[in-house]
N, C-alpha and C positions, 0 to 999 in steps of 0.2 A: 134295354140292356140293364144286368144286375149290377152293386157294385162290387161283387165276386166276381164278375168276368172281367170290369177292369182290372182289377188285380191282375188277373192271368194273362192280361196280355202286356204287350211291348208300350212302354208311358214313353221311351224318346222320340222325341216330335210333337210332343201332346202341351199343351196351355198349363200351367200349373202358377198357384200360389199358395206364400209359403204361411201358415197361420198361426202358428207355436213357437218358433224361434225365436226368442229373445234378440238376439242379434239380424234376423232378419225377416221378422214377422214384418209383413205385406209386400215380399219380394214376390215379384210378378215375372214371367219370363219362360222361356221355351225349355223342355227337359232336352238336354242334347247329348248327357252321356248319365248312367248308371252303373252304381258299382255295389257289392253287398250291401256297404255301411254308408253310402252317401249318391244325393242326385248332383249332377251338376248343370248348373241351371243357364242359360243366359237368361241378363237381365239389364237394359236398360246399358248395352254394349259391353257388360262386364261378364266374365264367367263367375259363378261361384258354386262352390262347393258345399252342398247343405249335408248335413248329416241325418242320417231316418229315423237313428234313434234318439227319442222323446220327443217330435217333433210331428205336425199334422200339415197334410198337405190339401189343396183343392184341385183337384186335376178336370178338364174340360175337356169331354168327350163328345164329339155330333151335338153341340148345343148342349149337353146335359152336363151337372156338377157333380163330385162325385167328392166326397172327403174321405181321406183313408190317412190313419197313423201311420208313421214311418215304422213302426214296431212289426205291422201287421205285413209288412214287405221287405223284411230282413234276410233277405236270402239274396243269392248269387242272379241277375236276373235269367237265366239258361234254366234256374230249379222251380224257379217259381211257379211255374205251370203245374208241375207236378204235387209242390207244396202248398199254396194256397187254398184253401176248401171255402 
C-alpha cells in the first residue's frame, strides 16, 4: 500500500500519533471522528480534538507507518477520495 491510498481512504479506527503539535506532540490514541479542520482522537481515555492544519500525524495501517501532514487532508473526509492525488 502507497501512502496516497491512505490518504483516500476512511483513517477513523486507524492507530494514529500526533508528531507536530505543540500541545500535544506524542499523543497516541484511536482516530474516532474526523472533521475538515480536525481529528478527533481518543487517547489515553480522553477525546481530543487535534487540528490538521500545521500539524503531522503517524497513522498505522496493517503493520505499516504512514506520516501524512494535516495540510495534505484538508478536506471534508466524503471529498477526499476524490481530491487527494
Amino acid at each position: 500500500m502507497k501512502r496516497s491510498d491512505l490518504m483516500r481512504m476512511e483513517l477513523i479506527g486507524l492507530d494514529v500519533e500526533v508528531l507536530s503539535a505543540p500541545c500535544y506532540a506524542g499523543t497516541k490514541g484511536i482516530v474516532l471522528d474526523e472533521t475538515m479542520n480536525t481529528f478527533i482522537i481518543s487517547s489515553a481515555g480522553a477525546e481530543r480534538m487535534i487540528p490538521k492544519r500545521n500539524n503531522e500525524f503517524a497513522f498505522t495501517y496493517e503493520g505499516n507507518r504512514f506520516v501524512i501532514k494535516g495540510s495534505e487532508v484538508l478536506h471534508r473526509p466524503e471529498d477526499r477520495i476524490k481530491k487527494v492525488r
